[in-house]
C-alpha positions in Angstrom: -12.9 29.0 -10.2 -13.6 29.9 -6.9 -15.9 33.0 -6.0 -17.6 35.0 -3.7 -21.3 37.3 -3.5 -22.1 39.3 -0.9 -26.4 39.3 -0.9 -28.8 40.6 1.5 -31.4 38.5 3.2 -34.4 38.9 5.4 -34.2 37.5 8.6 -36.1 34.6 9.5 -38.5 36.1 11.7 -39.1 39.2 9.2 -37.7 41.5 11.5 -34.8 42.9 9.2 -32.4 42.1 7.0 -28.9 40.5 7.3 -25.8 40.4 5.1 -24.6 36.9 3.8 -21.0 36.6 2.1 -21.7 33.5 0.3 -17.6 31.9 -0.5 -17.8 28.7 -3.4 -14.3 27.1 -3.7 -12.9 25.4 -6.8 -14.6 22.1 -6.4 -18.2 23.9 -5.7 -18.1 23.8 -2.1 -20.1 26.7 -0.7 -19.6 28.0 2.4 -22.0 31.0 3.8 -21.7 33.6 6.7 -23.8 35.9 7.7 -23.5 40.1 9.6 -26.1 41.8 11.6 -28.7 40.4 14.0 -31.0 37.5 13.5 -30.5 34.4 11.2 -30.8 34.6 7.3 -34.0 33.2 5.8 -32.7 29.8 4.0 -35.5 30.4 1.1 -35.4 33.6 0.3 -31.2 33.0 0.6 -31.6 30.4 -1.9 -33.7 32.5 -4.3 -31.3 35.6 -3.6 -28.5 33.3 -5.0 -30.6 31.9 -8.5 -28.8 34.8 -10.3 -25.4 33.6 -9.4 -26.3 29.8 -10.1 -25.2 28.9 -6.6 -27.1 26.1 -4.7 -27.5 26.3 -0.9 -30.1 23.7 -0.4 
Protein backbone atom coordinates (compact mmCIF):
# COMPACT_ATOMS: atom_id res chain seq x y z
CA UNK A 1 0.00 0.00 0.00
CA UNK A 2 1.44 2.99 -1.19
CA UNK A 3 1.31 6.30 1.01
CA UNK A 4 2.29 9.67 1.59
CA UNK A 5 3.19 12.22 4.93
CA UNK A 6 3.77 15.55 4.61
CA UNK A 7 6.32 16.53 7.89
CA UNK A 8 8.17 19.61 8.67
CA UNK A 9 11.92 19.67 9.06
CA UNK A 10 14.54 22.10 10.07
CA UNK A 11 16.85 23.14 7.71
CA UNK A 12 20.26 22.04 7.73
CA UNK A 13 21.89 25.17 8.74
CA UNK A 14 19.06 25.86 11.54
CA UNK A 15 17.91 28.72 9.81
CA UNK A 16 14.16 27.61 9.43
CA UNK A 17 12.06 25.05 8.59
CA UNK A 18 11.05 23.23 5.32
CA UNK A 19 8.14 21.12 4.28
CA UNK A 20 9.00 17.50 3.09
CA UNK A 21 6.13 15.30 1.23
CA UNK A 22 7.63 12.07 1.87
CA UNK A 23 5.71 9.43 -1.26
CA UNK A 24 6.46 5.36 -0.34
CA UNK A 25 5.22 3.17 -3.31
CA UNK A 26 3.88 -0.33 -3.09
CA UNK A 27 7.19 -2.09 -3.02
CA UNK A 28 8.66 0.47 -0.12
CA UNK A 29 10.38 2.72 -2.36
CA UNK A 30 10.47 6.14 -0.75
CA UNK A 31 10.81 9.00 -2.54
CA UNK A 32 11.11 12.62 -0.75
CA UNK A 33 10.68 16.32 -1.87
CA UNK A 34 10.99 19.16 -0.10
CA UNK A 35 9.05 23.32 -0.17
CA UNK A 36 10.53 26.43 1.11
CA UNK A 37 14.24 27.60 1.26
CA UNK A 38 17.22 25.72 2.47
CA UNK A 39 17.71 21.84 2.43
CA UNK A 40 15.94 19.52 5.03
CA UNK A 41 18.09 18.23 7.91
CA UNK A 42 18.46 14.24 6.92
CA UNK A 43 18.50 13.35 10.96
CA UNK A 44 15.99 15.15 12.28
CA UNK A 45 13.97 14.06 8.76
CA UNK A 46 14.63 10.60 9.75
CA UNK A 47 13.48 10.96 13.32
CA UNK A 48 10.36 13.08 12.03
CA UNK A 49 9.40 9.97 10.00
CA UNK A 50 9.94 7.08 13.25
CA UNK A 51 6.10 7.59 13.81
CA UNK A 52 5.18 6.58 10.40
CA UNK A 53 7.79 3.59 10.33
CA UNK A 54 9.42 4.99 7.14
CA UNK A 55 13.21 4.65 6.64
CA UNK A 56 15.17 7.33 4.81
CA UNK A 57 18.60 6.34 5.70
Amino acid sequence: MSRKVKVDVPTKDGEGTVEVTVKVDDNGFVTYSHKGKGTPDPELLARALEPWNIDVK
